[in-house]
C-alpha positions, 0 to 999 in steps of 0.5 A, a space after each residue: 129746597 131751592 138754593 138761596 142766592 148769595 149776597 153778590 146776586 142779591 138785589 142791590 138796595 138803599 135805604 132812605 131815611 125820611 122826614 114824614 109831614 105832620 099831616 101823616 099820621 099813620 103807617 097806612 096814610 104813608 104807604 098809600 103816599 110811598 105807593 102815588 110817589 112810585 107811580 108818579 115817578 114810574 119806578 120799577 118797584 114800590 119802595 117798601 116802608 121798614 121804619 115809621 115814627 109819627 111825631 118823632 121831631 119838635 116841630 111835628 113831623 116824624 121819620 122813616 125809611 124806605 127800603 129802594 132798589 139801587 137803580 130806583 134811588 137815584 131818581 127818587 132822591 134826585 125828587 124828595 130832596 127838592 126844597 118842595 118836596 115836603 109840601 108836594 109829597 109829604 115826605 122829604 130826603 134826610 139821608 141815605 146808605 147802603 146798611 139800615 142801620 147807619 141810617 136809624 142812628 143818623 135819624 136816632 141823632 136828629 132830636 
């Protein structure tokens, strides 16, 4: 059995809490839109989708979060926290950390 890497030579990662339009209604429809946005930008891997709520927030729209290589993370929030980015791509940057969970209690605390 191959020995596992240890934390320090892991990938780094970001996780990204999202603001999903209301026009998305399944976790289907927001894979294929993570997957046009990681061609559009040229990122080095997809984003992988860890967390998805439709409807979650009074005005329709739900939230997510993504899980983004530290090196991708910048040019991807750089892009969904455009005053656009929700009409251009369905999705919209709400916060960002290095631990999952401090993200689902900020996005826990929106309502």
């Amino acid at each position: 059995m191959a020995k596992r890497l240890s934390k320090a030579l892991r990938g780094k990662r970001r996780w990204l809490g999202v603001l999903v339009s209301p026009e998305i209604k399944s976790k289907s429809q927001m894979i294929s839109n993570i997957e046009k946005l990681s061609q559009k930008l040229e990122l080095s891997s997809s984003p992988k989708l860890m967390d998805f709520s439709v409807n979650q927030l009074t005005d329709g729209c739900g939230t997510g979060i993504l899980q983004v290589k530290l090196a991708d993370s910048f040019v991807i929030r750089e892009h969904l926290e455009a005053d656009d980015s929700l009409e251009k791509n369905g999705l919209s940057s709400l916060t960002t950390s290095g631990k999952i969970r401090l993200v689902r209690e900020r996005l826990s605390n929106l309502d």
